[in-house]
C-alpha positions in Angstrom: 0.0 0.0 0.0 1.3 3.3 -1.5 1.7 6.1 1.1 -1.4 8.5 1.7 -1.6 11.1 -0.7 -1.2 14.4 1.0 -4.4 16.7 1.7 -4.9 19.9 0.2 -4.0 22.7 2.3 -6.9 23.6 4.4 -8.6 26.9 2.6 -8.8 30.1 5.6 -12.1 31.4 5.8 -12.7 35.2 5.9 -12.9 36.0 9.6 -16.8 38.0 10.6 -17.3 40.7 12.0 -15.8 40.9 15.9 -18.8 39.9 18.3 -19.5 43.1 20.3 -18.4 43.5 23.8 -21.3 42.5 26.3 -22.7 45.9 28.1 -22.1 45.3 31.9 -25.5 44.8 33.8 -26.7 47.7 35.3 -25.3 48.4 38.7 -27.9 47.1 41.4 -27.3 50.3 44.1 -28.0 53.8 42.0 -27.2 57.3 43.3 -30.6 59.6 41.7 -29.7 62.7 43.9 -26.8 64.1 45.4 -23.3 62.6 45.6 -22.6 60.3 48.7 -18.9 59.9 49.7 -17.8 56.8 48.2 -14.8 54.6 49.7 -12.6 55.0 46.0 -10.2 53.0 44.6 -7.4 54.4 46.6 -9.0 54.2 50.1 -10.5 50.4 49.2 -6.4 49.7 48.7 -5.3 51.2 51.7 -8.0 50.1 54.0 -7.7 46.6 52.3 -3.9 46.4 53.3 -2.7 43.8 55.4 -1.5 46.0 57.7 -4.0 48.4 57.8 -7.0 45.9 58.8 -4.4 44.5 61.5 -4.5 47.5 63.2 -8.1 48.5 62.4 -10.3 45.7 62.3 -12.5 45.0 65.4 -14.3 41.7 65.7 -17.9 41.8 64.7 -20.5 41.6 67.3 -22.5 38.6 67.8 -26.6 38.5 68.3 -27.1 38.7 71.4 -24.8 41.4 72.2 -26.9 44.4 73.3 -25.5 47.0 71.0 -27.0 44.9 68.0 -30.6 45.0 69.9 -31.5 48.4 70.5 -31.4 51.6 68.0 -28.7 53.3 66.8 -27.9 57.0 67.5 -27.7 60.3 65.4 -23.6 60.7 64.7 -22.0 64.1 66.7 -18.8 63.3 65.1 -16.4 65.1 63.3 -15.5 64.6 59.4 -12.1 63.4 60.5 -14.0 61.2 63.4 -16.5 59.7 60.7 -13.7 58.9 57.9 -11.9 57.1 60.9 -15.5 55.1 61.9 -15.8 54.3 58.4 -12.4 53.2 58.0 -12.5 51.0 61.2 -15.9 49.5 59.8 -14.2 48.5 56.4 -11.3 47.0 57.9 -13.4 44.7 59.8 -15.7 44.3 57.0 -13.0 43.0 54.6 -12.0 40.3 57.4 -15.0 39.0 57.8 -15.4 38.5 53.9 -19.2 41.1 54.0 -20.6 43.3 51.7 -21.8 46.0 53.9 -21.6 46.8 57.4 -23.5 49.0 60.5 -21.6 50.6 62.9 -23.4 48.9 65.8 -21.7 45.6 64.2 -18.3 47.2 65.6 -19.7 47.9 68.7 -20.4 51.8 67.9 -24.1 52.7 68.2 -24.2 55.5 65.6 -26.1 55.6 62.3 -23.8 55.3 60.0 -23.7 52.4 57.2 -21.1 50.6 54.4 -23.2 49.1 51.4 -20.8 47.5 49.3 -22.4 45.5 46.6 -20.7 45.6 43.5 -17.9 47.2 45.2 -20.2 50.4 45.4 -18.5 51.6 48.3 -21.2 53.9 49.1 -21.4 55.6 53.2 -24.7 56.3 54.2 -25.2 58.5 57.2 -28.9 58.6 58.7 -30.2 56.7 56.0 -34.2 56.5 56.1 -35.7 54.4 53.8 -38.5 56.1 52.3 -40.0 53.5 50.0 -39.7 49.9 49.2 -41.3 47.9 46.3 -45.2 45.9 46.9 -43.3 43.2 44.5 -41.3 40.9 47.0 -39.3 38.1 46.4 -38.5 35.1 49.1 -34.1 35.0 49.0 -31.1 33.9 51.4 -30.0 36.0 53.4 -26.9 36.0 56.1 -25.0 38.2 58.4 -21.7 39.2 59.8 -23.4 39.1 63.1 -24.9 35.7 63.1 -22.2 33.8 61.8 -22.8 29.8 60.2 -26.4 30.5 59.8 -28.9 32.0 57.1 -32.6 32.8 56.8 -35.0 32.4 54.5 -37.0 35.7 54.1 -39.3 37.9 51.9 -37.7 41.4 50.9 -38.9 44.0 48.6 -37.6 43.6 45.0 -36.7 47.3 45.2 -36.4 50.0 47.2 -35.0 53.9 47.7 -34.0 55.8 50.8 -32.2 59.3 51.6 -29.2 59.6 53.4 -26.7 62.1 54.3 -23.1 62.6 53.2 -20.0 63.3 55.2 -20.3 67.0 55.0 -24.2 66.5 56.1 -25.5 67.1 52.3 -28.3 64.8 51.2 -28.1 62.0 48.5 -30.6 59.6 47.4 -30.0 56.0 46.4 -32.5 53.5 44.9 -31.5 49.6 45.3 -32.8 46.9 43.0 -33.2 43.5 44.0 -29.6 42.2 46.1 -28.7 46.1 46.1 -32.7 46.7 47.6 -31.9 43.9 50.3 -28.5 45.3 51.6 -29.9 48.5 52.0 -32.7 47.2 54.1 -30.4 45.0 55.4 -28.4 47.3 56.8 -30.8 50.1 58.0 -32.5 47.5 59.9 -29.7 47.2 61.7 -29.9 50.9 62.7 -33.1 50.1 64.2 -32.3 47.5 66.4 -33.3 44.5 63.2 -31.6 41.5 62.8 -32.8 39.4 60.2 -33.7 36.7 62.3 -36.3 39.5 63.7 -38.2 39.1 60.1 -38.5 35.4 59.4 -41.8 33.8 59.4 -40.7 31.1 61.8 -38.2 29.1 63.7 -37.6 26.7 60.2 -37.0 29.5 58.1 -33.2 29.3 59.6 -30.9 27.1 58.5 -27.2 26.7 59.4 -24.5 26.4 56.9 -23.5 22.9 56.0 -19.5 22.7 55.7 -19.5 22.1 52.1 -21.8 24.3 51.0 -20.8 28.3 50.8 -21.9 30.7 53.3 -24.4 33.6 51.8 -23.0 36.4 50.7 -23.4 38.6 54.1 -23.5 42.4 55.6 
C-alpha cells in the first residue's frame, strides 16, 4: 500500500465581524440625587492592606450582644472622626469577607452604614428608607453578626432611601433586588433589626453545611 496522498491545504475562511463586547449589567445600588462619599479605589487599597486591617479591624458583634438589639444614634462626630469610623468598619468588614456593614456591628451605636455590593463603596449617614417595592421576592440571606447561619426571608424587589453625606448634604439611592436587600439590610440594623427578627418562623433558619458556601453577608 502506497503512502497516503497528502491533503490539500486547508482553505482560511474570511474572519466575521468581531462579536461586540457585552454591556455590563446595570449596577444594582443607583445614586438619583446628590453625591454620597464613596470609599474609591485608593481608600479600598489602603484600608484593604494587610497592615491596615491589623491595626483597624475589630471583631464583629454577635446577636445577642446588646448594642445589636436596641437603636442606633444620630452621629455628633467630626468629618475626621467619621472617615476614621468608616475606616475601622471597612477593615473589619474585609476580614469577615461582608458586603456591607453598620456601625453597631463594631460595637459603635451611631447611624452610620457601608453598602458594598458591586464594590459600590457607598457611606450612608442617617439613612431612612423612604420607599420599598409591593413586589417581594423570598431570597437567602446571612449576616456578619450571626455567623454559620442563614434565613430564608421575603424582601422587597426594590427600594429607595435618603441619606446624608459626610459634609451632612443629602443624597438619594435606589436599590434593585440584592442592592434593595443590603440597603434594608443594613438600616435594619440601625433600628435594632436583625434578620432573624423578620422570618416567618423558627424553620425559616438554616445553618450552613461545611461544604456548601456561606451567603454572601453584611
Amino acid at each position: 500500500m502506497g503512502a497516503t496522498p497528502p491533503s490539500d491545504p486547508p482553505v482560511e475562511q474570511p474572519a466575521g465581524p468581531p462579536e461586540a463586547p457585552q454591556a455590563p449589567p446595570p449596577p444594582r445600588l443607583r445614586v438619583t440625587k446628590g453625591a454620597p462619599w464613596r470609599i474609591d479605589a485608593g481608600r479600598r487599597a489602603k484600608w484593604s492592606a494587610r497592615e491596615f486591617v491589623s491595626a483597624n479591624a475589630v471583631e464583629v458583634r454577635q446577636i445577642g450582644d446588646p448594642v445589636l438589639h436596641g437603636p442606633a444614634k444620630k452621629p455628633r462626630l467630626s468629618r475626621l472622626e467619621i472617615e476614621s469610623l468608616v475606616a475601622r468598619m471597612f477593615a473589619s468588614m474585609v476580614v469577615a469577607h461582608g458586603i456591607g456593614i453598620a456601625a453597631p456591628q463594631i460595637g459603635v451605636p451611631l447611624r452610620v452604614v457601608i453598602m458594598d455590593v458591586d464594590e459600590a463603596g457607598i457611606v450612608a449617614i442617617e439613612p431612612k428608607v423612604e420607599w420599598t417595592s409591593p413586589e417581594q421576592e423570598e431570597t437567602t440571606e446571612g449576616c456578619l453578626s450571626i455567623r454559620g447561619m442563614y434565613g430564608v426571608l421575603d424582601r422587597p424587589l426594590a427600594a429607595r432611601l435618603v441619606a446624608n453625606d459626610i459634609a451632612g448634604k443629602r443624597f438619594t439611592l435606589v436599590g434593585d433586588e440584592f442592592g434593595a436587600q443590603c440597603m434594608l439590610h443594613e438600616t435594619d440594623h440601625l433600628d435594632g433589626l436583625l434578620y432573624v427578627d423578620r422570618l416567618k418562623s423558627r424553620e425559616d433558619l438554616h445553618t450552613v453545611e461545611p461544604e456548601e458556601e456561606e451567603p454572601v453577608s453584611a
